[in-house]
C-alpha positions, 0 to 999 in steps of 0.5 A, a space after each residue: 473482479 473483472 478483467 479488461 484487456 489493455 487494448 480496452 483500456 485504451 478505446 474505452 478509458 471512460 467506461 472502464 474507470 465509471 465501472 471502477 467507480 461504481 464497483 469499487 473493485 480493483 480491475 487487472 489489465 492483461 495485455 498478450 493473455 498475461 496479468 500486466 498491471 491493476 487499476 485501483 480506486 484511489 483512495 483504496 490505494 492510499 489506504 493500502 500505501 498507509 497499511 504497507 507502512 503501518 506494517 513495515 514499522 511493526 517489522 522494523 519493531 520486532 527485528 530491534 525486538 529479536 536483536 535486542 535493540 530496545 530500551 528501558 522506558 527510562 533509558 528512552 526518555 533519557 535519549 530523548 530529552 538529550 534531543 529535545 534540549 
């Protein structure tokens, strides 16, 4: 993974976003010596975006689990039909 300084992503935004797109690697920006932000290809950033909310919902689902927040199949199909009407 290469690192770019900020000060050449701003002279050479062109260069630093063609290697992005051939290497498909993230790129860490530093400014003062010190890791400041990373460039991502877009798509790789959606992907992990979707990934992030895949994961937040397993959370959300092991925590109802451990505090005893869940439901029958039947229990659950009854909530949801009083929706659905």
């Amino acid at each position: 993974m290469k690192t770019e300084l900020v000060t050449t992503l701003k002279r050479q935004p062109t260069k630093i976003l063609a290697d992005l797109r051939s290497t498909k690697e993230p790129v860490p920006i530093t400014e003062h010596g010190k890791p400041s932000a990373y460039l991502l290809n877009v798509d790789d950033y959606e992907m992990m975006q979707d990934r992030l909310k895949i994961l937040e919902g397993i959370s959300r689902g092991e925590t109802a689990i451990l505090e005893e927040r869940i439901h029958s199949h039947a229990k659950a199909k009854d909530k949801m039909s009083k929706w659905l009407k």
